[in-house]
N, C-alpha and C positions, 0 to 999 in steps of 0.2 A: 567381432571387429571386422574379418574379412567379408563380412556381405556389406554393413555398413561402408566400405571403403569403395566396393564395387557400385554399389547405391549411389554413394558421391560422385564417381568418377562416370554414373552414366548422366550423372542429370547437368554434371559440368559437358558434359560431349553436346546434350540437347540442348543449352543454354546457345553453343555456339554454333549449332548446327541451324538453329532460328533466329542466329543474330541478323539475320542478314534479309527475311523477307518481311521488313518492317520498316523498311527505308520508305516507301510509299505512305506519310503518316503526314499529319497537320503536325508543323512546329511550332510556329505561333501565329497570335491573331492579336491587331489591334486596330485602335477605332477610339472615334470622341463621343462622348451622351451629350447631348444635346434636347433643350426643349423647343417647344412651339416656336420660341421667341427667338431663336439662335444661339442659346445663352450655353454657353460649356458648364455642364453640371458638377458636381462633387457626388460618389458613392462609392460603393463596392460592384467587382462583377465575380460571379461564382462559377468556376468549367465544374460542372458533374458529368458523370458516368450517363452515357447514353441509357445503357442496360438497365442499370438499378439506382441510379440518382446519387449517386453517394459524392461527396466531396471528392472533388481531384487536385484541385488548385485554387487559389482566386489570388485577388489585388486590387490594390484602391486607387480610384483616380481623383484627384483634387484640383478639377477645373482645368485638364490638362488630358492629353491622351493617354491612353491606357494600353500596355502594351503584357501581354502572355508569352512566356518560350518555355522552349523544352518539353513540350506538350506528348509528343511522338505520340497520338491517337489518332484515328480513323474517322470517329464522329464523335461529336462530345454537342452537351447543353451549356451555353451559357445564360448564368440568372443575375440580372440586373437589379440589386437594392439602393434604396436610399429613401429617406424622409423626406427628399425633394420632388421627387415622382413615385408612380405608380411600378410596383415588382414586373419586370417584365421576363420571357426566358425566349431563346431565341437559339436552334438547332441548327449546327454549324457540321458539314460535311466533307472530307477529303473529295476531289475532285479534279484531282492535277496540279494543286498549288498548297507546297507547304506552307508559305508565310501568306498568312491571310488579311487583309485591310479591311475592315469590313468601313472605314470611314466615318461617315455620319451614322448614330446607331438615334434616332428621334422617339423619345417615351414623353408620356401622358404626364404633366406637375400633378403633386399631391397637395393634399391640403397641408397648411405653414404647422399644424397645433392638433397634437392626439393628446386628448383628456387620458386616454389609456393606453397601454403599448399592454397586449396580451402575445405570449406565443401560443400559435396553435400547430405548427407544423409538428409531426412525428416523424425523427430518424429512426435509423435501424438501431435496436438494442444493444449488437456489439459490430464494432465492424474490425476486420482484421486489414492491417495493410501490409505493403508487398515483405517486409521484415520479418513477418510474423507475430508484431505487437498490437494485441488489442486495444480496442477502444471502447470501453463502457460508459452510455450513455447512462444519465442520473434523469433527466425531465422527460415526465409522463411516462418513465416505469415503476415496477415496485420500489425501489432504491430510493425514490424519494420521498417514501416516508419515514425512513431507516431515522434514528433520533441519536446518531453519533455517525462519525467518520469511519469508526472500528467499525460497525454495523455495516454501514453499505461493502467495505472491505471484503466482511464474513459472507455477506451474500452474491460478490462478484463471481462471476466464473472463474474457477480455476484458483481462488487463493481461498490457503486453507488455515486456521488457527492452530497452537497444538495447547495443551492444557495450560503451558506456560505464557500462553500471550504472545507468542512470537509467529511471527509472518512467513509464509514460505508459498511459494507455487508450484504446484502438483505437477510435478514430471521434472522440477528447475530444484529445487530445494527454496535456501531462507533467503529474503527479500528484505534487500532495502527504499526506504520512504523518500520521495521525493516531493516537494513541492511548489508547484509552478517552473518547473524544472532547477531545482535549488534544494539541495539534501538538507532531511531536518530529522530530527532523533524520532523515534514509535512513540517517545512520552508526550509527542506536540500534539498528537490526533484529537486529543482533549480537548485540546483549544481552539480546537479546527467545527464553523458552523455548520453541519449537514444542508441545510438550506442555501449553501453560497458553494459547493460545489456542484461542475457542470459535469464533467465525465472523469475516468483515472483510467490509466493507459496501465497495461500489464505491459515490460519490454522486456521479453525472453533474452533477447541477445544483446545487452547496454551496450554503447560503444567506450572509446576510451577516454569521452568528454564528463565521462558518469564514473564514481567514486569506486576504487575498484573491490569495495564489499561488498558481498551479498553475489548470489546465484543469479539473480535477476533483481529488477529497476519497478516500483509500484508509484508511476508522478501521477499525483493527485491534481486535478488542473480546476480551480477556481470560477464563478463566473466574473465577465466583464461588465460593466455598462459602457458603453463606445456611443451613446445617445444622450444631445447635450436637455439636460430636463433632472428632474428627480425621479428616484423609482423605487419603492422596499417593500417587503414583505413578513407578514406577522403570522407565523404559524406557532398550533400546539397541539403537543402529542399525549393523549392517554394510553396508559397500559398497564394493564390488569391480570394477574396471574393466579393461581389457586396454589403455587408452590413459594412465592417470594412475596407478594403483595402489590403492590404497586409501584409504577413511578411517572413523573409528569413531567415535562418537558414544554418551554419556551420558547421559541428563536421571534429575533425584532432583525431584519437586516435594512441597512437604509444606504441609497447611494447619490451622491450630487455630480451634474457633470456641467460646467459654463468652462465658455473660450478652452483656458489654455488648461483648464483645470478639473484637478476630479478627484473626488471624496469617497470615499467606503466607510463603512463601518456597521459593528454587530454584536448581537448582545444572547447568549445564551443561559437557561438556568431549569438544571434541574435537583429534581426533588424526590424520594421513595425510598425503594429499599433493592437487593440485590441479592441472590443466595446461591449457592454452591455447596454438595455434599461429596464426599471421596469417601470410600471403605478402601481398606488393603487389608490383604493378609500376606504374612509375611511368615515363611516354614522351613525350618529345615530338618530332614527326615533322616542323618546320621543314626544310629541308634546310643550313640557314647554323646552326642547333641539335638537331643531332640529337642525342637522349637516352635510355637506359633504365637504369631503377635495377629490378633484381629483389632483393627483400630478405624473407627468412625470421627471424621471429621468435619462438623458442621460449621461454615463461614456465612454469617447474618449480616449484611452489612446492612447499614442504615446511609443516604445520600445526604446529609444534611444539608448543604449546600455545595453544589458544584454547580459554578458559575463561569462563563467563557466570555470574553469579550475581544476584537477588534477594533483599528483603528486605521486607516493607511488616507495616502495626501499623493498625489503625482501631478508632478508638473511638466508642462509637454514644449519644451524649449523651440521645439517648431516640428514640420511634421516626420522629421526623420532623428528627434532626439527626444528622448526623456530622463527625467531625475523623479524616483519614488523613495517616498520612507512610509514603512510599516510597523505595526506594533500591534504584538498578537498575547493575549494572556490569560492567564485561568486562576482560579482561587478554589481549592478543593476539599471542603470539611467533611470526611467521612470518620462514623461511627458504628454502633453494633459488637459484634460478640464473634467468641471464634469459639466455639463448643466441642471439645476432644474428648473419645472413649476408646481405651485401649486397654484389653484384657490379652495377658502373657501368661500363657502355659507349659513350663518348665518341667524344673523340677518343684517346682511350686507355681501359684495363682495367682497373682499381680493384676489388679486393676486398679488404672491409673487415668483419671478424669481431671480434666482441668478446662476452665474457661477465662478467655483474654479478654476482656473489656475494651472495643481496641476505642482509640482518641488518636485522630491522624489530619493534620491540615498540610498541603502539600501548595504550594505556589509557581508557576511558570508565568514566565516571560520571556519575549522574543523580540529584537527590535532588527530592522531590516533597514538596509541603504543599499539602493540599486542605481544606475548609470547605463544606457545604453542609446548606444548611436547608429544608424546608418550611411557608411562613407561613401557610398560609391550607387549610380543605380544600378549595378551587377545583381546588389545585396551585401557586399562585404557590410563588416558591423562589428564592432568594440560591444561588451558587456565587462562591469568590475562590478563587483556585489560586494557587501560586508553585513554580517548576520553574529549578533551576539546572544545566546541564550540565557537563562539562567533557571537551576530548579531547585526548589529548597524544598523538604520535607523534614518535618518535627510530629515526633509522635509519643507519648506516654500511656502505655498498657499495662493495664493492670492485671497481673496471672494470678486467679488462686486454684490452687491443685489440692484435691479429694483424694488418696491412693488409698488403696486396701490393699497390702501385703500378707499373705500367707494368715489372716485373719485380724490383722492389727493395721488399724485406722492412722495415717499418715499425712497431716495436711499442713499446706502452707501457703503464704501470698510472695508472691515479687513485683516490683513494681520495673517497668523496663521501657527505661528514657534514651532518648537518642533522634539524632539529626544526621541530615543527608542532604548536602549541597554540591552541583555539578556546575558549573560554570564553561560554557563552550562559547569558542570562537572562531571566527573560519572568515577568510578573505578570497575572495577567486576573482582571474580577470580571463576573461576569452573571446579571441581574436579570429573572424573566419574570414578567407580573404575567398573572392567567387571571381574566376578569371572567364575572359569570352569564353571559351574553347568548353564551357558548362563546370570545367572542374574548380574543386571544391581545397583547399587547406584551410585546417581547425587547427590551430594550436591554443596554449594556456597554460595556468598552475592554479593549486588551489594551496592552501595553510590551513590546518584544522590546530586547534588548540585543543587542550579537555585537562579541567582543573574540579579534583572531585577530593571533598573531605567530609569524612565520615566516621560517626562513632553512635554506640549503642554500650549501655550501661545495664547493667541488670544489678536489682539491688533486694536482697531478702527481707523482706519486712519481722520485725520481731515483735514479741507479743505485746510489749510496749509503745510499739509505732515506732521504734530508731531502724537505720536501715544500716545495710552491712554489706556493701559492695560484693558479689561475686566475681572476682577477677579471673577465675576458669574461662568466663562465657563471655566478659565483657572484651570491650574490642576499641581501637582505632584504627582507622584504614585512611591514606590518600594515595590518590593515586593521578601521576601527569603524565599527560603523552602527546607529541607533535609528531604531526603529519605532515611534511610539504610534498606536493606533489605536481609536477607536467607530464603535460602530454601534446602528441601529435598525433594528428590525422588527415590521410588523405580522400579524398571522393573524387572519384573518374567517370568517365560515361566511356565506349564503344560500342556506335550505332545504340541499339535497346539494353544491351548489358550494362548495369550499376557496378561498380565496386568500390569496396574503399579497405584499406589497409593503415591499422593507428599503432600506436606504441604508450602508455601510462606508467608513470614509473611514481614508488611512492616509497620514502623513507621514514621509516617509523620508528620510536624513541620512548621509551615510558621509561618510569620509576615507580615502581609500588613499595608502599611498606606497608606493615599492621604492627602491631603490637601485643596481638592477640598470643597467649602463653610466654615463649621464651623472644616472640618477634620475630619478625621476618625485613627482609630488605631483597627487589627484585628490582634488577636492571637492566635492558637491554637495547639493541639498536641491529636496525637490520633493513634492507633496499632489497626493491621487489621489481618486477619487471613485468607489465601486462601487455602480451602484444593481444593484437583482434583483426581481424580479416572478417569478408563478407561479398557476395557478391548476388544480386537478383536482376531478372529479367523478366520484360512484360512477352510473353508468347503472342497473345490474341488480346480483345476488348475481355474476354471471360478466362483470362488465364494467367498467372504467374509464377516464378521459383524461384527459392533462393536457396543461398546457403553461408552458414556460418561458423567462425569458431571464436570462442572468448576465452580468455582466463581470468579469474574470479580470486578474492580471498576471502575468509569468513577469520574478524576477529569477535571474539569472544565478548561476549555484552559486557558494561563494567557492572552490573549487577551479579552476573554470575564470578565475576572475578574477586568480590567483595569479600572475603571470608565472615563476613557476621553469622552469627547465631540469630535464625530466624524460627523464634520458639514455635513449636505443635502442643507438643506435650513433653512429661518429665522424659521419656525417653526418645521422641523422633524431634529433627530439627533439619532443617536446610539451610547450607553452606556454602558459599563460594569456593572458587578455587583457584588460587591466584597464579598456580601453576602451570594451566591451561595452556596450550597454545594454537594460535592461527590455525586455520584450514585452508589448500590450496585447492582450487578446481579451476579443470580444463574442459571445454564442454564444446562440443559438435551440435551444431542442431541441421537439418534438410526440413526444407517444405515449401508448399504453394496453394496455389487456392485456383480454383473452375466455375463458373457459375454457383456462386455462394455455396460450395464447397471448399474447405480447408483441410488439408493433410499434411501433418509434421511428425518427426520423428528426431531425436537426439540421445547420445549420451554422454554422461559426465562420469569425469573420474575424480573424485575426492579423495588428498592426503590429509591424515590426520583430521576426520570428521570427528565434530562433539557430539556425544549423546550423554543421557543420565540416566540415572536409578538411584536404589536403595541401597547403604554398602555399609555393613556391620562396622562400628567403633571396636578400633583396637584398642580402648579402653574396659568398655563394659559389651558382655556380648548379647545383651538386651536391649542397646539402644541400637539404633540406624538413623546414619546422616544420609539425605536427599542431595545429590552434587551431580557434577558434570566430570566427566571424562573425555581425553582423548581415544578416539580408536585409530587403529592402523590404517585403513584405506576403507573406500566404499567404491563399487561398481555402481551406475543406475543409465537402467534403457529406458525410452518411455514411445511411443509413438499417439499419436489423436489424432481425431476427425471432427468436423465441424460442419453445422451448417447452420444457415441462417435464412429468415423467410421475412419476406419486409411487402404483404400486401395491402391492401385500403383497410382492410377490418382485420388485419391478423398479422402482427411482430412476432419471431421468435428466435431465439439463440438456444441452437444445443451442441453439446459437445460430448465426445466420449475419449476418457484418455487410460489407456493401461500402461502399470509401472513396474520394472522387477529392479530392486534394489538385494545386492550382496554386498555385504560387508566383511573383509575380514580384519583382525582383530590378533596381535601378535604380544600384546601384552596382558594378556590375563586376564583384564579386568571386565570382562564379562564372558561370559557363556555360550560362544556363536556355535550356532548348531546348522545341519547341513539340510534343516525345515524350512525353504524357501519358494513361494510361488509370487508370481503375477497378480497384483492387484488393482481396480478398476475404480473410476470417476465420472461417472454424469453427473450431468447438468444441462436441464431445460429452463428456460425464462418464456413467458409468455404473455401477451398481450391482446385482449380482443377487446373490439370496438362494437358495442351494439347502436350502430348507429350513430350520431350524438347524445345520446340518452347517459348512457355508463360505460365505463370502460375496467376490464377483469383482468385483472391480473393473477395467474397462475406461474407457480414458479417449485422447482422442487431438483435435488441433488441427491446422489447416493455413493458411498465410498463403502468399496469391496473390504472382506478382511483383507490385514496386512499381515504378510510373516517376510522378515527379511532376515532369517539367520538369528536378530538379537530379538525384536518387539513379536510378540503376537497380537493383532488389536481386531476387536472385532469389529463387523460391519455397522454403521451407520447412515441415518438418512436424514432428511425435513423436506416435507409439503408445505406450500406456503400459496393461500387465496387472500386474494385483499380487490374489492371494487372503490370506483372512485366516481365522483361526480360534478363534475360542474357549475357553478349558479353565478347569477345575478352576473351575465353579459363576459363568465369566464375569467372574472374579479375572484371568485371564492371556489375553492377543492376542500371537497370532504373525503375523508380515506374513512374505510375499516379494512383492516387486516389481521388473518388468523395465520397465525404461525407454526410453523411446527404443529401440524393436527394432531399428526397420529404419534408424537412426543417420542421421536424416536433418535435425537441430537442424545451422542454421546459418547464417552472416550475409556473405553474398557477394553482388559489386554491383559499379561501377562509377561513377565521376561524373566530371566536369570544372571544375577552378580554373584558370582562368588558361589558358597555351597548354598545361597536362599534362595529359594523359590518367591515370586511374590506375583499374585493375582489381586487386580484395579480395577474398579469401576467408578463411575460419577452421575453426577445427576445435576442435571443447568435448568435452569429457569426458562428455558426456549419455546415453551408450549406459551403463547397469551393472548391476548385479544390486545389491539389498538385502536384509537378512534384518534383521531389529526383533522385538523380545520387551518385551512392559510385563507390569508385576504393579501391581495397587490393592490398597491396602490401609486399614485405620483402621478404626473405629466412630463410628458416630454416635448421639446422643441425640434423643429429644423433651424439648424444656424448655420454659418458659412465654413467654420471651422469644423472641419472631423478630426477625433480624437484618437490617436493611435493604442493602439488593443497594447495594455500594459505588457500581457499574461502572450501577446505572440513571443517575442525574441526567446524569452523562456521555456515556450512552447517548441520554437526550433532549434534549440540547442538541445531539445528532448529526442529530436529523430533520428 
């Protein structure tokens, strides 16, 4: 902690020690577009980066001047678009005058009517800004042929899956989902069209405007159409594996834009299969308990149909208001087989096999009302939103179980019914007021509802077909919980220093019951207080730093809370635990960036961190429940490096990040041993251009082993090639990509609960071949009316 502290306190000393030779800079610059004819135009102007091109600013002008502040650069490009002229860029240089006029800025008319609107420009693969929040571009890299949301996720830099489907980034821990800057649960990603998203922003340090769970912020940011015309795209993806089989995938997305008005909408479906195998052994080497359970568990699933659709409508009240409704939903029949083998060697031989026929249709819907205004031309601006979800899952599996005990044949069926309905609701309104003097107040509140009832039945079938409830295993669970929450923030400027300093405050309230054995009743209420601080400065055109601190809270998924019996076999099962409680973390982060170099370092301290394992039934001392537990604290350092390479024929984003996590652990319930090192993260993405002919994509990650006291997991990796190609005038992309060449995706490790030992491995579907075809289509207009970008205000209420 004390060189960390000397770290912060030098780079706050250089922050202020350079605040002051940057006063000589361009503030702002403005000026009217103008054609041939004298006529004041409508479009966008774009300031990029002298150095490397990258976005710095822009603004729109609608027949009127167009004016840029707060600029504080040296030299910058401005790029002139619109449908009404030709793309012009025009390099603007300090010279002894901060406020620039450039006045009449005179460009070339275009033609009134494009048959096609293609993009062909290439940004950089990821760009970081001065915060330290990424920017992963989706068009014309690998990522765009990813045939789910979760997909492109899995492949972004730096966010990592764990075997449970949960989200987290590498050096940050678990992450929560945003979308379009507006929080939405992990179960919506389903619903969400890979084809209609443009980039997702990683944000290490969320501010106070952003919900305060999760270690860090994942906004998924959508594309727009902002051009009044039609325009959609039909892609499909093959993929073929030698371990699961296939599956096929559809996307239709279509979008309208006239005058005041503008349409989306989208349609997804897929079809195939999906496989996952797990071995465990599970041992305990007592001599008065000697134990092993070797247990193989094969999950088949079958896609029957999973289907996604969109729907959204915005109305643009004039150019500094709008009113949108959305409505996003999925319909999801999956079927297949869950195949268990678990041989126990005792004091006797136990093998015990059983297979679940699983029958599962699960449904989401999401419907969205948005409002946002701009008051003032400073930028101040109102947003209110209101987002209702809803997820119902029904499912009827049928278990019949084969056991051979100590030589005598033991078999039986259950049939195991039950439903699972969430119901969420959430209302938020946010106020930013933007005064002359550049500074910034954000206030707000958000309301989260969550209404979730659930039950699962398990019923023995008898040799006559009558069934005989198992009230041991069977269950009811609901569980409600409100959230209100405000928050403040401030944003300041002196000379080139940023700062801002917020406060989030969130009161939370649940009631759990189950009914599971004698019953349970859980109640509580309890206010939390998240302050954030933050401060960056630009040094040079090639330089910046910053620094932050947030605090964070992780509640516990309402899945893992659920206490159902989630059958394996007669003797392993996974369980909720309603017990559970919150996680607190405080995190530090430092860093900045040099000529497409990036270097950050932070650490976090987490109270009460969840982890899981295997943990013997103080029932029978042959089965084992899979749950979650609190532990005591964790320590975690991380520091990375980054660079990025952005030439005519050659994109690339690499990073490398090492992490050393300690945990310690004052209640028991696991094994922390004093077996701790450093463990490491690459990741390269890459992109090469031959020419116009084909464009390659190479992309490939590796995670070092982990030991942090409880996990041991060993190392892991995937290479990933895929070429792409062009045709018929840049209407039509054909992809293949090989994935995982050298099949080396995977989650094997070790840990200890209690007096068992238990050793894991897994095997995924991640080695396959893909083939993908999209066609574009539509035409677009120039009309007089420009249509305000739905997905901005969202966008900056994300930064």
């Amino acid at each position: 902690m004390n060189i960390i502290i000397k770290i912060i306190l030098l780079v706050i000393f250089c922050m202020l020690l350079c605040n002051n030779n940057h006063a000589q800079s361009i503030e702002s610059i403005s000026g009217y577009v103008k054609n041939n004819e004298n006529q004041v135009l409508l479009g966008n102007v774009i300031v990029l980066s002298a150095k490397d091109s990258t976005v710095i600013t822009g603004t729109s002008f609608f027949e009127n001047e167009f004016l840029i502040d707060n600029l504080k650069q040296t030299k910058v490009i401005l790029k002139f678009t619109s449908l009404a002229f030709k793309e012009m860029y025009m390099n603007i240089e300090y010279q002894g005058q901060a406020d620039i006029d450039l006045g009449i800025v005179n460009v070339l008319e275009n033609k009134n009517e494009l048959d096609e609107v293609v993009l062909t420009s290439k940004s950089s693969l990821v760009k970081e800004r001065a915060d330290g929040t990424l920017e992963v571009n989706i068009a014309n890299t690998t990522l765009a042929t990813s045939t789910s949301v979760d997909e492109i996720l899995r492949k972004s830099p730096g966010i990592v899956y764990n075997t449970d489907g949960e989200i987290s980034v590498f050096g940050k821990g678990n992450a929560i989902i945003f979308l379009n800057g507006i929080r939405i649960a992990s179960e919506r990603l389903s619903t969400l069209s890979p084809t209609n998203i443009e980039k997702v922003e990683i944000i290490n340090n969320p501010g106070p405007r952003y919900d305060a769970e999760g270690n860090a912020v994942i906004n998924i940011i959508t594309k727009i159409n902002d051009e009044v015309g039609n325009k959609g795209v039909v892609k499909n993806y093959y993929t073929h594996n030698n371990f699961s089989g296939y599956d096929n995938r559809t996307n239709i997305d279509y979008s309208y834009v006239k005058g005041k008005w503008s349409i989306n909408s989208s349609y997804g479906f897929l079809t195939g299969n999906d496989r996952h195998i797990l071995t465990t052994t599970r041992s305990r080497k007592e001599p008065i308990d000697m134990f092993t359970s070797d247990l193989e568990t094969d999950w088949q699933y079958d896609f029957n149909n999973f289907s996604n659709y969109t729907a959204g409508v915005q109305y643009n009240i004039n150019k500094e208001n709008y009113i949108s409704f959305s409505y996003i939903g999925a319909y999801e029949s999956l079927g297949g087989n869950q195949i268990s083998k678990n041989i126990i060697t005792d004091t006797a031989t136990g093998i015990y096999q059983s297979n679940i026929n699983v029958d599962q249709i699960t449904s989401k819907n999401t419907f969205n009302i948005n409002y946002y205004s701009k008051i003032d031309s400073l930028g101040s601006n109102i947003f209110i939103g209101g987002q209702y979800s809803s997820y119902n899952e029904d499912f009827e599996n049928l278990i019949t179980e084969n056991n051979i005990i100590d030589m005598v044949e033991d078999n039986a069926r259950i049939n195991n019914i039950g439903e699972n309905k969430i119901d969420i609701v959430s209302f938020q309104f946010d106020y930013t007021k933007t005064f002359p003097n550049t500074s910034i107040v954000e206030f707000g509140g958000k309301l989260g509802y969550v209404n979730i009832n659930s039950n699962t039945d398990f019923f023995n079938i008898q040799n006559d077909g009558s069934l005989i409830i198992d009230e041991e295993i069977s269950n009811t669970f609901t569980y409600l919980e409100k959230i209100p929450a405000l928050y403040v923030n401030y944003k300041g400027k002196i000379n080139t220093l940023n700062y801002s300093l917020g406060l989030r405050s969130e009161l939370t309230t649940y009631d759990l019951t189950t009914s599971n054995r004698a019953g349970s009743k859980i109640e509580n209420e309890y206010i939390d207080f998240f302050p954030n601080a933050s401060i960056n400065t630009t040094l040079s055109d090639h330089s910046n730093v910053y620094l932050s601190y947030t605090s964070r809270i992780n509640r516990p998924r309402y899945s893992i809370l659920n206490p159902f019996v989630v059958y394996q076999d007669a003797l392993t099962s996974i369980q909720g635990n309603p017990n559970l409680q919150p996680s607190k973390v405080h995190a530090i982060e430092i860093g900045g960036t040099y000529n497409k170099w990036g270097l950050k370092a932070g650490y976090n301290y987490t109270i009460d961190p969840i982890d899981g394992g295997a943990f013997q039934s103080e029932e029978n001392p042959r089965a084992y429940i899979l749950q979650r537990r609190n532990v005591t604290k964790r320590h975690s350092y991380f520091i990375s490096l980054s660079k990025n390479v952005n030439l005519k024929w050659w994109r690339s984003s690499n990073t490398i990040t090492t992490t050393y996590d300690e945990l310690k652990d004052n209640t028991g319930v696991f094994d922390i041993s004093n077996n701790k090192k450093p463990y490491y993260y690459l990741y390269s993405q890459n992109s090469f251009d031959i020419k116009d002919w084909v464009t390659i994509f190479l992309t490939g990650w590796y995670l070092s082993e982990k030991q942090d006291g409880l996990n041991s997991e060993r190392d892991y990796s995937s290479v990933n090639i895929g070429l792409e190609k062009k045709l018929f005038n840049k209407t039509t992309t054909f992809n293949i990509d090989f994935n995982d060449i050298f099949y080396k995706v995977r989650a094997d490790g070790n840990y200890r609960a209690g007096i068992t030992d238990i050793v894991y491995a897994n095997i995924f579907n991640t080695r396959y071949i893909r083939f993908s075809l999209s066609y574009n289509f539509g035409k677009l207009k120039n009309d007089r009316y420009k249509n305000v970008n739905i997905g901005e205000p969202e966008t900056k209420r994300a930064n």
